[in-house]
Biopython code that builds the backbone (N, CA, C, O; Angstrom):
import numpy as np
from Bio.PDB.StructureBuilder import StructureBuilder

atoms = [
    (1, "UNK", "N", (-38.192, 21.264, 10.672)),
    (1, "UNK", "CA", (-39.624, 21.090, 10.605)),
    (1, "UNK", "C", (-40.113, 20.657, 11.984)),
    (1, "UNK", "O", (-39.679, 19.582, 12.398)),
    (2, "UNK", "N", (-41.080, 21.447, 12.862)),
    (2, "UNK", "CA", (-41.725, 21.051, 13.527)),
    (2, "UNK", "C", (-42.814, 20.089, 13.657)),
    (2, "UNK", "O", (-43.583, 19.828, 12.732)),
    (3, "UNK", "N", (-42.877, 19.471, 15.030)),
    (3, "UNK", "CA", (-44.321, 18.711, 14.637)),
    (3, "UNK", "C", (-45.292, 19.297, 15.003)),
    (3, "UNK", "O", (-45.185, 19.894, 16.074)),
    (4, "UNK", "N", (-46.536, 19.357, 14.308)),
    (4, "UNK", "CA", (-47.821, 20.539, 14.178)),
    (4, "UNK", "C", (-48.361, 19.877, 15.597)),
    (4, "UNK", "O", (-48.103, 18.710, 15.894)),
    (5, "UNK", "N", (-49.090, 20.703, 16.381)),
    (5, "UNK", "CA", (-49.139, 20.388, 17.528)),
    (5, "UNK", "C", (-51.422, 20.326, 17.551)),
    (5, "UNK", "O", (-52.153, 20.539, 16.583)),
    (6, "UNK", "N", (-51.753, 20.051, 18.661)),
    (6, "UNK", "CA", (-53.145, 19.860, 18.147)),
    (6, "UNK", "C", (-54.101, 21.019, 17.971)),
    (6, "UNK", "O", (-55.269, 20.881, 17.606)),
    (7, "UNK", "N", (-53.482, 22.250, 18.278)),
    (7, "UNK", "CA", (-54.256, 23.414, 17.838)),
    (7, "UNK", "C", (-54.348, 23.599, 16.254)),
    (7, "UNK", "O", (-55.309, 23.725, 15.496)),
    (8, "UNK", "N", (-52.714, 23.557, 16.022)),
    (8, "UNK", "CA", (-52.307, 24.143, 14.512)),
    (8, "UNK", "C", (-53.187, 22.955, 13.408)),
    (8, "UNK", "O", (-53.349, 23.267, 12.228)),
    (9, "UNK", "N", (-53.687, 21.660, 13.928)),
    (9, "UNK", "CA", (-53.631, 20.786, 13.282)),
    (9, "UNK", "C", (-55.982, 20.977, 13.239)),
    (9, "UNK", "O", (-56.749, 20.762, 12.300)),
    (10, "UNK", "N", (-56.210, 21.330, 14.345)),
    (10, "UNK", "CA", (-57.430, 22.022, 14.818)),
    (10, "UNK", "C", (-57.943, 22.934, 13.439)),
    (10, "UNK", "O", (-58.813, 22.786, 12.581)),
    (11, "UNK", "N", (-56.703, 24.141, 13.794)),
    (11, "UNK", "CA", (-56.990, 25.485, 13.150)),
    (11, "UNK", "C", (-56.947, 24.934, 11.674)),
    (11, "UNK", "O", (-57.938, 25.085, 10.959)),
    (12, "UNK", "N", (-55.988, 24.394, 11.274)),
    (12, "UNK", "CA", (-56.176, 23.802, 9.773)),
    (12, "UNK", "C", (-57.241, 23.010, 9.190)),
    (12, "UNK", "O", (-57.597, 23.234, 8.033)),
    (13, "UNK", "N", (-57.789, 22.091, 9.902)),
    (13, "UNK", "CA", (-59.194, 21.211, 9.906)),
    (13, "UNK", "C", (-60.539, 21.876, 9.952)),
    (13, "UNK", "O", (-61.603, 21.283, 9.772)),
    (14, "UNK", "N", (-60.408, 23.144, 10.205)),
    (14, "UNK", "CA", (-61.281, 24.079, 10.606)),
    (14, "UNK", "C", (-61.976, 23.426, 11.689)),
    (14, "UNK", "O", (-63.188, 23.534, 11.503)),
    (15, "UNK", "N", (-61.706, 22.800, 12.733)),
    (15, "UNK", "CA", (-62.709, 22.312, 13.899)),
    (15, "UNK", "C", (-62.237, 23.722, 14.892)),
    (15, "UNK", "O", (-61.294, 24.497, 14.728)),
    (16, "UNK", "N", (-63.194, 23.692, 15.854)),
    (16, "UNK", "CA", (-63.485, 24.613, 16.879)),
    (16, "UNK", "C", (-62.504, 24.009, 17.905)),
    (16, "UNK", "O", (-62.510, 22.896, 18.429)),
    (17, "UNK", "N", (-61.442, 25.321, 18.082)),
    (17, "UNK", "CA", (-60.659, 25.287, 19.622)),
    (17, "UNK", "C", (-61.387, 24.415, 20.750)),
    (17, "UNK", "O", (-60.829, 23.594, 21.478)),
    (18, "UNK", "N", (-63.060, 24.834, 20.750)),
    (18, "UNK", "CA", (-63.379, 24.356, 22.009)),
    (18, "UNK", "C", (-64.384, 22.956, 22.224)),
    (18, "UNK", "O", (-64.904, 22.385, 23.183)),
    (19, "UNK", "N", (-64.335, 22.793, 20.919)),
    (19, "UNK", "CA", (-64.515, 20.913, 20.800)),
    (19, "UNK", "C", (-63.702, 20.411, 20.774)),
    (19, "UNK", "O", (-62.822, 20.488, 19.917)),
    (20, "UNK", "N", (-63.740, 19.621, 21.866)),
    (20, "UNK", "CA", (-62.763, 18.687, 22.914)),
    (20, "UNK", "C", (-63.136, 16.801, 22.400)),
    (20, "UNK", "O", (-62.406, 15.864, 22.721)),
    (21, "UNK", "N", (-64.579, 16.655, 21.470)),
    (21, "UNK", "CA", (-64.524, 15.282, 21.470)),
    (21, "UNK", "C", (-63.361, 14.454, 20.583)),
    (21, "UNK", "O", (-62.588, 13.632, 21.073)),
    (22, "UNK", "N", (-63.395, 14.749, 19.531)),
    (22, "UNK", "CA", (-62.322, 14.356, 18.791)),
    (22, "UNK", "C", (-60.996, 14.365, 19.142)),
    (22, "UNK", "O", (-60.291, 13.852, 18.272)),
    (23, "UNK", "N", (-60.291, 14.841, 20.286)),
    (23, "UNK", "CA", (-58.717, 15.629, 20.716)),
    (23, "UNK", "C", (-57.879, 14.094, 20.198)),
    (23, "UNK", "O", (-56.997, 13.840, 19.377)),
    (24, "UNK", "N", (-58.482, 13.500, 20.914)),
    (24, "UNK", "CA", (-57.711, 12.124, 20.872)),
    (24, "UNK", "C", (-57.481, 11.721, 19.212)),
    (24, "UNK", "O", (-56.357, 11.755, 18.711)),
    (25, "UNK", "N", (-58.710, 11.334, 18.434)),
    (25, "UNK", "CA", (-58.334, 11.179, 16.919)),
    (25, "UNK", "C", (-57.697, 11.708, 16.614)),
    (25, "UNK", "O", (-56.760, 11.177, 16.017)),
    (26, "UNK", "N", (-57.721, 13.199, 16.799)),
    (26, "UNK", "CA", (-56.517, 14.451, 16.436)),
    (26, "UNK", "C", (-55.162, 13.792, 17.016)),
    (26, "UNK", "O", (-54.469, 13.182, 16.201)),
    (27, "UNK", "N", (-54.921, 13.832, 17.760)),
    (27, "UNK", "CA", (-53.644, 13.267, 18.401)),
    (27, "UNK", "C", (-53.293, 11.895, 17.856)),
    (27, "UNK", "O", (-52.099, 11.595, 17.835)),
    (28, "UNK", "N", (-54.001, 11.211, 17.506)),
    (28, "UNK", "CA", (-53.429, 10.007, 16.954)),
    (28, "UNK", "C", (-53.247, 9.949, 15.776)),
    (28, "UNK", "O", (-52.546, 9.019, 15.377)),
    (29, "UNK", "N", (-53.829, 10.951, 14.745)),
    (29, "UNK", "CA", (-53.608, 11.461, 13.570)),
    (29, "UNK", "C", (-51.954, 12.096, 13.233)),
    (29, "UNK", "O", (-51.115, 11.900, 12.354)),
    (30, "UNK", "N", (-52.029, 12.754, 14.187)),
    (30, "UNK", "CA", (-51.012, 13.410, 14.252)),
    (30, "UNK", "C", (-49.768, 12.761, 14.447)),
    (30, "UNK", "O", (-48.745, 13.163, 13.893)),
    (31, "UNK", "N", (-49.806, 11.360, 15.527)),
    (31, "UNK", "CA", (-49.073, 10.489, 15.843)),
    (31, "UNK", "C", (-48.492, 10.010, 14.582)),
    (31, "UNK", "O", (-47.333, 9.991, 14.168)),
    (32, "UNK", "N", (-49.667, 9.608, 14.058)),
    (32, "UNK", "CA", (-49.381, 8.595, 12.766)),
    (32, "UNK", "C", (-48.438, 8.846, 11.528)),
    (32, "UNK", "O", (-47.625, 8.112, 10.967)),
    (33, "UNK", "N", (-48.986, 10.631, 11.219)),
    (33, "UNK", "CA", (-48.306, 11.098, 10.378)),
    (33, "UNK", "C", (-47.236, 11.306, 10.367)),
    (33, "UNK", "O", (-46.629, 11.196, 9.302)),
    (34, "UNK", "N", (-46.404, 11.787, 11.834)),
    (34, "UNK", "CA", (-45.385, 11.897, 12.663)),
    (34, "UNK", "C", (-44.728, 10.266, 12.173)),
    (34, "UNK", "O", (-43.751, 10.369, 11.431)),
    (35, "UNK", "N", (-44.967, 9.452, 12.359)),
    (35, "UNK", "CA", (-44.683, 7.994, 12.572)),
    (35, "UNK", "C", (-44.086, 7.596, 10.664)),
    (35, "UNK", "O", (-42.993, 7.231, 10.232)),
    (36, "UNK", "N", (-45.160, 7.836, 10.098)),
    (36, "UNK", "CA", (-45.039, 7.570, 8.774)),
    (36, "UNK", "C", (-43.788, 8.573, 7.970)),
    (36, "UNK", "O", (-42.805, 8.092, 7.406)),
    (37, "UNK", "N", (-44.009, 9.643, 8.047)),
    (37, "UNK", "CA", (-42.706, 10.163, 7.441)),
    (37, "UNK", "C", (-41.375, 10.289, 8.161)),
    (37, "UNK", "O", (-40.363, 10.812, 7.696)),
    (38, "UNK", "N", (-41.519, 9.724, 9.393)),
    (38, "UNK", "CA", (-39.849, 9.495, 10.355)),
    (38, "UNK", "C", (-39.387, 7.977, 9.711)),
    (38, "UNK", "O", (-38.267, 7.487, 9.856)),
    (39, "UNK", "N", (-40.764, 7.219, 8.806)),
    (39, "UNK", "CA", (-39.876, 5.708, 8.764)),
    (39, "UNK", "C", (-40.025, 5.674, 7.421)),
    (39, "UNK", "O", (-39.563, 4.684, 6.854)),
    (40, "UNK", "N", (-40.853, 6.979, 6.403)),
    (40, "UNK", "CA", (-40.236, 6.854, 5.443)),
    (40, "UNK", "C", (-39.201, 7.562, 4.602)),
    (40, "UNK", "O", (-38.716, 7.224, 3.522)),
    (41, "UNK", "N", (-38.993, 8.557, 5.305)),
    (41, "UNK", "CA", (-37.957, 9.736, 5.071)),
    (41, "UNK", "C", (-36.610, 9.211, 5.855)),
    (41, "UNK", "O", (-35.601, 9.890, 5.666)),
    (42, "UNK", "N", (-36.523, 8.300, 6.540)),
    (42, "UNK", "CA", (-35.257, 8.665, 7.657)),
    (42, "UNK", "C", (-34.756, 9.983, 8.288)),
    (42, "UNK", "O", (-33.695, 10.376, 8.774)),
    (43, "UNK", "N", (-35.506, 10.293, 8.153)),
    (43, "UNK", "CA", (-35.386, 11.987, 9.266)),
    (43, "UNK", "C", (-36.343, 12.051, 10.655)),
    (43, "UNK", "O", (-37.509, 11.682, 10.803)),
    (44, "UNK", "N", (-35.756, 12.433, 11.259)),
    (44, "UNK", "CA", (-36.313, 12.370, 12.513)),
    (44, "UNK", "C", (-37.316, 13.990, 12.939)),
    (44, "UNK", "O", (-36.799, 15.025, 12.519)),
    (45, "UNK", "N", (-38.295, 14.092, 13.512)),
    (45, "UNK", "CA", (-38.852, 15.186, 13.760)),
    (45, "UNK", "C", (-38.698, 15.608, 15.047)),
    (45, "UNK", "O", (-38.178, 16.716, 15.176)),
    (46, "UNK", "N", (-39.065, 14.923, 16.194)),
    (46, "UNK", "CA", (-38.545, 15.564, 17.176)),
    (46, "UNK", "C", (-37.331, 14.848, 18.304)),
    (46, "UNK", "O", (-36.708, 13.857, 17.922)),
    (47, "UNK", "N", (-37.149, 15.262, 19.280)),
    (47, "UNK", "CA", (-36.249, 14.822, 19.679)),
    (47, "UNK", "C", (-35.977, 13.902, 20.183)),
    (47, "UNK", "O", (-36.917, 13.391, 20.791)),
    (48, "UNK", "N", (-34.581, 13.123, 20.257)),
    (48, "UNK", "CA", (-34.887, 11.973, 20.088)),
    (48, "UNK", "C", (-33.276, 11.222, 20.359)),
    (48, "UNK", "O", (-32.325, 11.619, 19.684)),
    (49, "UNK", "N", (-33.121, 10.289, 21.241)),
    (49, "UNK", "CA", (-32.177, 9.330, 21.477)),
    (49, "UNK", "C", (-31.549, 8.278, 20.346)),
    (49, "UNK", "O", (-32.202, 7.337, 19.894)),
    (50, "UNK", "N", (-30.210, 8.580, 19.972)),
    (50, "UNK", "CA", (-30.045, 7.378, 18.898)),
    (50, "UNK", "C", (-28.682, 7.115, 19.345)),
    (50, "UNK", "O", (-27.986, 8.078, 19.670)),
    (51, "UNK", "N", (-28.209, 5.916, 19.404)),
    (51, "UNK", "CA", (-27.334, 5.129, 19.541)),
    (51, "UNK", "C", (-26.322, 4.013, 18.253)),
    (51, "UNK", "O", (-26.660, 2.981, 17.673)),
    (52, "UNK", "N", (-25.076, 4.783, 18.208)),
    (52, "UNK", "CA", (-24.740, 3.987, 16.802)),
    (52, "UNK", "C", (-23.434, 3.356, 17.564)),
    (52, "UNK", "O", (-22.757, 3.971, 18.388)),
    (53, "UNK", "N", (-23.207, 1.988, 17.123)),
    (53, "UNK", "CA", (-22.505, 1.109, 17.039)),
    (53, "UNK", "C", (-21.697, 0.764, 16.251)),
    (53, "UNK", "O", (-22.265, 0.052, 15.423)),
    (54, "UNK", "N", (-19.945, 0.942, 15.884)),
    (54, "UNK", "CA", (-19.287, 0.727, 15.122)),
    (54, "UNK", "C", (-18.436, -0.359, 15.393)),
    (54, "UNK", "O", (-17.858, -0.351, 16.480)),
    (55, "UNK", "N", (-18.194, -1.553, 14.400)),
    (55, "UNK", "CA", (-17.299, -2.130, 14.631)),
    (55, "UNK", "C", (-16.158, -1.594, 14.954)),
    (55, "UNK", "O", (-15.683, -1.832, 16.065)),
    (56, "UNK", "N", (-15.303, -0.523, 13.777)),
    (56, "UNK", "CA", (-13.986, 0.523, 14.000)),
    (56, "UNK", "C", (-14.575, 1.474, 13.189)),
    (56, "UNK", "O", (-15.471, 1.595, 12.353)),
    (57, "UNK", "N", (-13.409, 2.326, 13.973)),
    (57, "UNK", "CA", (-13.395, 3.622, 13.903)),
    (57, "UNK", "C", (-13.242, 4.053, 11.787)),
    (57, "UNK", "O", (-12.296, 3.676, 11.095)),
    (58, "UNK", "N", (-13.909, 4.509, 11.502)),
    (58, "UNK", "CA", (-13.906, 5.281, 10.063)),
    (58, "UNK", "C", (-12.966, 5.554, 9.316)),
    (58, "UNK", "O", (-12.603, 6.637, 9.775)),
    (59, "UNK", "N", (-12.244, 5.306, 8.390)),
    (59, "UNK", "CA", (-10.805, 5.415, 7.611)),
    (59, "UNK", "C", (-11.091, 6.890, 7.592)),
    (59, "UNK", "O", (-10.093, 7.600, 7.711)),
    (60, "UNK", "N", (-12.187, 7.463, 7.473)),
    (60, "UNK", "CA", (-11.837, 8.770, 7.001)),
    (60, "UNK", "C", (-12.425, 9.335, 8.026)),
    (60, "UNK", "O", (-13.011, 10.370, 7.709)),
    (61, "UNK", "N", (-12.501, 9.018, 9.266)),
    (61, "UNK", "CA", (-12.868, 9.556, 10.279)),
    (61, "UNK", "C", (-14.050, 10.209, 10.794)),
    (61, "UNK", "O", (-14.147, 10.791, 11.874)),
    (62, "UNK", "N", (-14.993, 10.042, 9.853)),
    (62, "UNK", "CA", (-16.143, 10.619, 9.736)),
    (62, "UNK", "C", (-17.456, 9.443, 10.349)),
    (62, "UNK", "O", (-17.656, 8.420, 9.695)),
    (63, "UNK", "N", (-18.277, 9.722, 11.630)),
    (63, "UNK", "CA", (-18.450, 9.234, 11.788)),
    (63, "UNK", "C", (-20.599, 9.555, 11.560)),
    (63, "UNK", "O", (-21.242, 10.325, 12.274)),
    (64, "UNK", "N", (-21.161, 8.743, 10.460)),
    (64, "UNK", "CA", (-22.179, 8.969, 9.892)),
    (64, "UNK", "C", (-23.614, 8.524, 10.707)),
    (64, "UNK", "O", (-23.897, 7.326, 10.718)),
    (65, "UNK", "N", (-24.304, 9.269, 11.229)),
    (65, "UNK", "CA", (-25.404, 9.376, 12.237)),
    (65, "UNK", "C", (-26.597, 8.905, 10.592)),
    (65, "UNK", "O", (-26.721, 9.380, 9.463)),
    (66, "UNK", "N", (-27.361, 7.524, 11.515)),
    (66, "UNK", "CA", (-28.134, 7.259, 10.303)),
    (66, "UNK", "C", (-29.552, 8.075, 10.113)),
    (66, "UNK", "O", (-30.114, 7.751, 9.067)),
    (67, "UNK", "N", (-30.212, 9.002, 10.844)),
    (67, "UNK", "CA", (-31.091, 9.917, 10.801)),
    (67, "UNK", "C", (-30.899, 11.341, 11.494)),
    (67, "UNK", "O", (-30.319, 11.687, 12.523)),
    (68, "UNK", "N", (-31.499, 11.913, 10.680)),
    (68, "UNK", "CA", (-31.523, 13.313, 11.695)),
    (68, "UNK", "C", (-32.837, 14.479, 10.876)),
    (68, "UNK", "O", (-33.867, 14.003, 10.399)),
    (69, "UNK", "N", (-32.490, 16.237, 10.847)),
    (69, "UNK", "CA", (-30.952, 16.732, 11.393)),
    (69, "UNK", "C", (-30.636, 16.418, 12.314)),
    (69, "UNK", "O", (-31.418, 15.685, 12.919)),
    (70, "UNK", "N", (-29.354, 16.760, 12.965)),
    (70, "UNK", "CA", (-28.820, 16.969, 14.180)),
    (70, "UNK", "C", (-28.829, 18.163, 14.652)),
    (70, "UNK", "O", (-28.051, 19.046, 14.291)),
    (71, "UNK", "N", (-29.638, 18.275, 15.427)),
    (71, "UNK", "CA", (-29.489, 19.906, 16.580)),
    (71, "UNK", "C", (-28.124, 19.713, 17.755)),
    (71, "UNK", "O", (-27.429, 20.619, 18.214)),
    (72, "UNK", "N", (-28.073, 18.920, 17.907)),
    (72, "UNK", "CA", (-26.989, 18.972, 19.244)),
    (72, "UNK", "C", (-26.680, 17.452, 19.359)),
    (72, "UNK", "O", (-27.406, 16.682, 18.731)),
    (73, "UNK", "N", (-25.516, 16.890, 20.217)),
    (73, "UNK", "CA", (-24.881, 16.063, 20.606)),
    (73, "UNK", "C", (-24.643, 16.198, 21.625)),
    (73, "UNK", "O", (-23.904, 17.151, 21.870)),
    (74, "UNK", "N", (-25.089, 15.394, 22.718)),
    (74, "UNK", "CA", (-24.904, 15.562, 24.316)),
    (74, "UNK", "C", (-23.857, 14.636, 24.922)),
    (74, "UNK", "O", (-23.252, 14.916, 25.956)),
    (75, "UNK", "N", (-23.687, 13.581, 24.260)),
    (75, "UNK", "CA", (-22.770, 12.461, 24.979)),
    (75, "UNK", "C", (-22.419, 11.917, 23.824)),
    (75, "UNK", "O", (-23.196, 11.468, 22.982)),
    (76, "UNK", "N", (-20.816, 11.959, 23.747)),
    (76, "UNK", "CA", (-20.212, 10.603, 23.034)),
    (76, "UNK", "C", (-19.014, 9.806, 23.529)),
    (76, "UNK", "O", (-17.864, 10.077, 23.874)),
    (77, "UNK", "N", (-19.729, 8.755, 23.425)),
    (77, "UNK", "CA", (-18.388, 7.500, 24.240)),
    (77, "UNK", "C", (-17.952, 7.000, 23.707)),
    (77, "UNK", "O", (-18.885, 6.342, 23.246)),
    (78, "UNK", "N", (-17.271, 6.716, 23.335)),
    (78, "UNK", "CA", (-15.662, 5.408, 22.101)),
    (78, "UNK", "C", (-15.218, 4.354, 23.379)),
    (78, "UNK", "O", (-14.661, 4.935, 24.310)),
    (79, "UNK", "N", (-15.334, 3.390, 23.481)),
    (79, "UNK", "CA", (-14.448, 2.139, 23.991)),
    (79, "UNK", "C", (-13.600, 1.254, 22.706)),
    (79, "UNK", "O", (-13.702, 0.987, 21.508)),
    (80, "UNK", "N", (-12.865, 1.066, 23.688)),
    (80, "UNK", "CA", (-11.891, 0.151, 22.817)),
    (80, "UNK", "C", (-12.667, -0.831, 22.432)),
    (80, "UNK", "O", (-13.892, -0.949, 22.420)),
    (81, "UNK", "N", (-11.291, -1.938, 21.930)),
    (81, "UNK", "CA", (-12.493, -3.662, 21.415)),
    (81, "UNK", "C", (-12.209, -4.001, 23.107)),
    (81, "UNK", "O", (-13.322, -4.427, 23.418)),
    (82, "UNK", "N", (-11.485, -4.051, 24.203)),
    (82, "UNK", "CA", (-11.959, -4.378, 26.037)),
    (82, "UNK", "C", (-12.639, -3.660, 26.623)),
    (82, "UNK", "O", (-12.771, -3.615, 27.847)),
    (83, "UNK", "N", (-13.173, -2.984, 25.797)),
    (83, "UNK", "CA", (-14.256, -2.154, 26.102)),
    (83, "UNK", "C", (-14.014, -1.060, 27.708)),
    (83, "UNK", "O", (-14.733, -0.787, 28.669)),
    (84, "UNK", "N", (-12.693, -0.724, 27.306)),
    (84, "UNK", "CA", (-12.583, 0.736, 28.155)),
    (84, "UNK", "C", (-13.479, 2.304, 27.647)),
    (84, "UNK", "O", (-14.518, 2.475, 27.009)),
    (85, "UNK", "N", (-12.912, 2.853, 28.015)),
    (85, "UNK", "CA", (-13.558, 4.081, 27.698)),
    (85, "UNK", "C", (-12.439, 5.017, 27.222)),
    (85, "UNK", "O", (-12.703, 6.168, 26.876)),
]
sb = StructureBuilder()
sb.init_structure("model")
sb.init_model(0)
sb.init_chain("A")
sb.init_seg("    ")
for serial, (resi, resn, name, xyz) in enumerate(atoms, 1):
    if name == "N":
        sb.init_residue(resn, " ", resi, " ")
    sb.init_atom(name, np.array(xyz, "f"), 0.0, 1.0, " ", f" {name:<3s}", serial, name[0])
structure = sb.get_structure()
């Protein structure tokens, strides 16, 4: 699911492409809604930095990301408990 961007959100409201006073309400509308179903769904909409912390490593090795989907994984680091790498 994408996040509706301020045209699509425009074109749906039926306001005019080229009224510009409102952009901002629009955008903070949009913010909000964005805001409200990422903290009540636990799913994330757009992209986005998350950082998980395990005491140890998973008996079953599986290691459970607390929101998403996941599109991609760019970096993962494991340190020991002396915190090597």
């Amino acid at each position: 699911m994408a996040i509706p961007t301020r045209s699509e959100a425009k074109l749906w409201c039926k306001v005019d492409s080229d009224m510009t006073a409102d952009d901002a309400l629009i955008d903070d509308l949009i913010d909000a809604a964005v805001d409200y179903f990422e903290q009540t769904s636990g799913r994330t909409l757009g992209a986005s930095t998350k950082t998980v912390k395990l005491q140890q490593w998973p008996a079953d090795r599986i290691i459970r990301i607390p929101s998403g989907p996941v599109a991609s994984i760019t970096s993962l680091t494991c340190r020991t408990t002396s915190g090597t790498s």
